[in-house]
GUNUSE-839793 format. One line per 5 residues: number of its first residue (from 1); for each residue x, y, z negated of N, C-alpha, C, O. Coordinates in steps of 0.001 Angstrom, whole numbers, padded with zeros to 6 digits. Each point is the difference from the previous one (the first is absolute). Example, Ala and Ser with C-alpha at 12.3 -4.5 7.8 and 13.67 -1.06 7.14 Angstrom:
REM GUNUSE-839793
1 = 013190/-005690/-007800/-000890/001190/000000/000900/001200/000000/001036/-000019/-000665  -001386/001069/001385/000820/001190/-000060/-000770/001090/-000730/000509/001108/-000169
END
This chain:
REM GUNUSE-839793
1 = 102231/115759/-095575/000798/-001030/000632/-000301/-001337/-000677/-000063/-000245/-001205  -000084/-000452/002112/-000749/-002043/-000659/001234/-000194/-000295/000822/000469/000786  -000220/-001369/-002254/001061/-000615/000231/-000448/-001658/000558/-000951/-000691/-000364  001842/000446/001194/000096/-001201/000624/000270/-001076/-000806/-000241/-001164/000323  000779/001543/-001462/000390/-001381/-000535/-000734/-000177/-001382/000635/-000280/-001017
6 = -001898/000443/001023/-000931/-000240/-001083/-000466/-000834/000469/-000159/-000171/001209  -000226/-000675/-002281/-001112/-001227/000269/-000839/-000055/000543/000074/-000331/001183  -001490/000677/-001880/-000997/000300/001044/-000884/001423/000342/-001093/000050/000564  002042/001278/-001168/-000081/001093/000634/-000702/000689/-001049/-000054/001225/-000112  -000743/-002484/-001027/-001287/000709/-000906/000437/-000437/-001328/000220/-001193/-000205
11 = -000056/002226/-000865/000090/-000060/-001190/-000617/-001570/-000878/000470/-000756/-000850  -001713/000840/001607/-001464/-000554/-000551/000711/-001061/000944/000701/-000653/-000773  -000521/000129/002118/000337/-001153/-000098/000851/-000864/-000254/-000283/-001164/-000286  001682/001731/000374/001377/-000016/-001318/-000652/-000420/-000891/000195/-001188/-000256  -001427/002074/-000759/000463/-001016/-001697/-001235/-001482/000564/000347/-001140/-000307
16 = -001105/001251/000751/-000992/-000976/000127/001330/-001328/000644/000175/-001107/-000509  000540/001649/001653/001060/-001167/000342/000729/-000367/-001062/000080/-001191/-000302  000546/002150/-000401/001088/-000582/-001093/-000825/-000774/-001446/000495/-000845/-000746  -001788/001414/000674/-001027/-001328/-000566/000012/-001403/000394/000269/-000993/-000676  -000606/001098/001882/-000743/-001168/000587/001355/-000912/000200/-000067/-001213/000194
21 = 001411/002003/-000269/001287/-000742/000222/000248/-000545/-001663/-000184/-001181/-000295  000418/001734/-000250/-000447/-000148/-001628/000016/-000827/-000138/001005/-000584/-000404  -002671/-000259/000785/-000284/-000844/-000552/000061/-001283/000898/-000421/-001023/-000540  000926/000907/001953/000910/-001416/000428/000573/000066/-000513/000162/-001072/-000584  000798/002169/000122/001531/-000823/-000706/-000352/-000242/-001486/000904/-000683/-000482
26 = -001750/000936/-000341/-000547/-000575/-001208/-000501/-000992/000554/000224/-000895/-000815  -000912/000317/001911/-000239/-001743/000301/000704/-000469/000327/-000088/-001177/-000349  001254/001449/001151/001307/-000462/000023/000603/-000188/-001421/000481/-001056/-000411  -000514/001498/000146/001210/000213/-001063/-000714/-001358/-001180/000809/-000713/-000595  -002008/000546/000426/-000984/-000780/-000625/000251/-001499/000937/000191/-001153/-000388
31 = -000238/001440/001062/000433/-001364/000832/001358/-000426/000010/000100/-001218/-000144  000994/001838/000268/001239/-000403/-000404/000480/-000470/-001345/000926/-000798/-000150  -001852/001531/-001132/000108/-000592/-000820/-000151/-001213/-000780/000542/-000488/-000992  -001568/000145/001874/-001182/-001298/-000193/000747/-000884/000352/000087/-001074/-000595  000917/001547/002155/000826/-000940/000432/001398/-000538/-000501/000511/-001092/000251
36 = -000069/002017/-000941/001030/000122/-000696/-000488/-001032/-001501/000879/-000688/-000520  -001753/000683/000163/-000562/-001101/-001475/-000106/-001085/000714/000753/-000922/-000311  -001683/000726/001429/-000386/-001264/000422/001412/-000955/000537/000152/-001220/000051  000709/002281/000287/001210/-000906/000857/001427/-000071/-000848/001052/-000599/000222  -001536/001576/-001414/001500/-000527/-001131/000438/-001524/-000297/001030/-000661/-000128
41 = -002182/000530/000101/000320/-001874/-000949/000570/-000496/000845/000417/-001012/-000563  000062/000957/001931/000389/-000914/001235/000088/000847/001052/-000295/-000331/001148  000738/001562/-001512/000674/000810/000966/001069/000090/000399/000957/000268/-000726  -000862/-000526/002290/001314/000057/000707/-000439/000749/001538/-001089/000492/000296  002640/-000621/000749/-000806/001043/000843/-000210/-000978/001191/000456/000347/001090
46 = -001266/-001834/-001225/-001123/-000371/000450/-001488/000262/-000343/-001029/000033/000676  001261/000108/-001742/-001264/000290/-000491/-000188/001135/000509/-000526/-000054/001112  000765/001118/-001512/000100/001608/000701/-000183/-000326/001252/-001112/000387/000361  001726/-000956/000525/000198/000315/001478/-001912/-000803/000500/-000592/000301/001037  000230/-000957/-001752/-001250/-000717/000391/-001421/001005/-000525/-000961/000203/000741
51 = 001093/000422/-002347/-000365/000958/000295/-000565/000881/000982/-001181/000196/000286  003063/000686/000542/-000597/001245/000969/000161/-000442/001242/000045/000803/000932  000114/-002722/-000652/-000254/000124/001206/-001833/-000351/000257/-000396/-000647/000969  -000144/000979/-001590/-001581/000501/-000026/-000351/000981/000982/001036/000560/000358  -001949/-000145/000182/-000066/000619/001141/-000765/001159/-000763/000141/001212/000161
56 = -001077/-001954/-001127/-000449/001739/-001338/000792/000528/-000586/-000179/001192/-000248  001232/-001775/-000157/000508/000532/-000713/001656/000949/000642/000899/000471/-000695  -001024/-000477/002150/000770/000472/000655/-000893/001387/000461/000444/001144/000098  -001669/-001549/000122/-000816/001054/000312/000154/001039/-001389/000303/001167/000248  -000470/-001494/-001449/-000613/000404/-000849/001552/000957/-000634/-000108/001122/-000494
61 = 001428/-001833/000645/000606/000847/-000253/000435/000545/000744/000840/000774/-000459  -001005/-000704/002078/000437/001029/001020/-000872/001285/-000634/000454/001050/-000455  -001928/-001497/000577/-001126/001323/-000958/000732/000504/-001159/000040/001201/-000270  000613/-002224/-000505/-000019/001195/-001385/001689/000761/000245/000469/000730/-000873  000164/-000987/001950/001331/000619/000413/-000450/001387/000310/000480/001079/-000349
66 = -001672/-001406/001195/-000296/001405/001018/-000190/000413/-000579/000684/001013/-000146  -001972/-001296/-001028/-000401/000782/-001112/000909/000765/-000600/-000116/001224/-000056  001240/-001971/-000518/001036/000536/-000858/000677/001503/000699/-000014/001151/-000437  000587/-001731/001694/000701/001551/001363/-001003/000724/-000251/000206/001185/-000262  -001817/-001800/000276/-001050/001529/000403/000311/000675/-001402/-000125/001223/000061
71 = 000350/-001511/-000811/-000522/000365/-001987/000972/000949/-000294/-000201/001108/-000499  001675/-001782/000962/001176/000484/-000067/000284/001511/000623/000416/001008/-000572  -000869/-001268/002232/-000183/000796/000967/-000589/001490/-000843/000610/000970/-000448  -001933/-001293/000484/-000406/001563/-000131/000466/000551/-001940/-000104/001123/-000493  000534/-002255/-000084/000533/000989/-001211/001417/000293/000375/000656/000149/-001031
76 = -000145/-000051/001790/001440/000380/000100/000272/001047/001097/001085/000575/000084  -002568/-000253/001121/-000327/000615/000553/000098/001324/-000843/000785/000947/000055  -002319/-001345/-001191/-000433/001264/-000783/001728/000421/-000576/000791/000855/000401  -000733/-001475/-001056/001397/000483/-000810/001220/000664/000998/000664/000882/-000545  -000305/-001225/001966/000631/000385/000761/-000506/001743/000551/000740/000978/-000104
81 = -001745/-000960/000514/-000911/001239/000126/-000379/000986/-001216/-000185/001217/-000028  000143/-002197/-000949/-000555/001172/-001170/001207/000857/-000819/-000015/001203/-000259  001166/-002283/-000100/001036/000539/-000324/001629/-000085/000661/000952/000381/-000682  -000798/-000831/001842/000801/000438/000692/-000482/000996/001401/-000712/-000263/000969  001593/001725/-001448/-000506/001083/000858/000407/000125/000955/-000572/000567/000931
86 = 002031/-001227/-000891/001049/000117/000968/-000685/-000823/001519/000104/-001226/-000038  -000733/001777/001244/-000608/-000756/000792/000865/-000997/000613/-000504/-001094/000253  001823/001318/000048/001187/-001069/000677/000222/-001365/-001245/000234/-001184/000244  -000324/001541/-000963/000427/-000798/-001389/-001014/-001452/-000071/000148/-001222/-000046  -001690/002636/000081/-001266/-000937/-000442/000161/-000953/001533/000309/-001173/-000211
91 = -000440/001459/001308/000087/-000428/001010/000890/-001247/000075/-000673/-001011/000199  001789/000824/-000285/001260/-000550/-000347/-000267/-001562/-000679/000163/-001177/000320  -000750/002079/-001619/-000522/-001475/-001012/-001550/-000622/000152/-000505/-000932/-000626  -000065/001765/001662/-001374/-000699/000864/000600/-001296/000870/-000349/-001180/000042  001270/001829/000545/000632/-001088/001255/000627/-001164/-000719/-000075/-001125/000495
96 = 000760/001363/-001773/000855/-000861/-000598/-001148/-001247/-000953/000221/-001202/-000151  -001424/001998/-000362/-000623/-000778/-000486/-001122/-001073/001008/-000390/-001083/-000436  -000048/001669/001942/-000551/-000537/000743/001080/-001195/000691/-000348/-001072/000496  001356/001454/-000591/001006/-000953/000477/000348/-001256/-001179/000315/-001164/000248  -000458/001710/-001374/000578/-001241/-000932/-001424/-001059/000032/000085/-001206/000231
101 = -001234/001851/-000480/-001249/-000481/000292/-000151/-001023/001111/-000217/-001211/-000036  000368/001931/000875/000114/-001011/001692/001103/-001423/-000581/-000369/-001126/-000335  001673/001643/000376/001260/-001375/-000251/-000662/-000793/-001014/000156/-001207/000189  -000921/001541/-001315/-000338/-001171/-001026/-001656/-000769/000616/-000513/-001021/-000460  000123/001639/001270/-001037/-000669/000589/000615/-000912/001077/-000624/-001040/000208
106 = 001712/001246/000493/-000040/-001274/000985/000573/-000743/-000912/-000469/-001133/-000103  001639/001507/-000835/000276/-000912/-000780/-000564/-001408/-000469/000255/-001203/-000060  -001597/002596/-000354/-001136/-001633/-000908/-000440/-000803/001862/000284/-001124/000414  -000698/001751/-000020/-000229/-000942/001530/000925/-000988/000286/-000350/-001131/000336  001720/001538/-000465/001229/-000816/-000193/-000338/-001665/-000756/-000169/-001164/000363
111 = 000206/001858/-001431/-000237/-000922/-001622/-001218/-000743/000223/-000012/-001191/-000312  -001251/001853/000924/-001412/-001100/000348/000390/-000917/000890/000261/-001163/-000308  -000187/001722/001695/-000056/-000830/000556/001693/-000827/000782/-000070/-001021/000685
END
């Protein structure tokens, strides 16, 4: 039986995704920091707001969001499947975690644009 709610169905492409997610949010995360030094001395939330109204940098953290749900996604998958046996349970906190996932993504859509 396929479960439906795996990532991309393959062991091998799970860890290669949760790599390749990895390391946007290590360039994210490298970029926020940079931004966070460069904008202390005369930081306020004009400054910030000029920042992410950038059209890269809206792109760039919509990418490292998804990244983050995909990264999140299949380790909480594995952990849901590997050690919760109970199938209604694991099921339950699939829906609950695909759902909290979804609300904090329009959120940030909210917050961008």
């Amino acid at each position: 039986m396929a479960n439906v709610t795996a990532c991309t169905r393959s062991g091998l492409k799970d860890w290669f995704l949760q790599r390749v997610s990895a390391i946007i949010i290590i360039l994210y995360t490298i970029f926020a920091i940079v931004a966070v030094f460069c904008v202390s001395a005369h930081g306020n939330y004009h400054t910030w707001a000029l920042i992410f109204h950038s059209t890269w940098v809206k792109i760039f953290t919509i990418l490292a969001f998804v990244s983050l749900i995909a990264h999140a996604w299949i380790g909480m998958w594995t952990i849901f499947t590997d050690y919760i046996k109970c199938a209604w349970l694991s099921g339950v906190l699939q829906v609950a975690a695909i759902a909290g996932y979804f609300i904090c993504f329009i959120w940030l859509i909210c917050i961008l644009f």
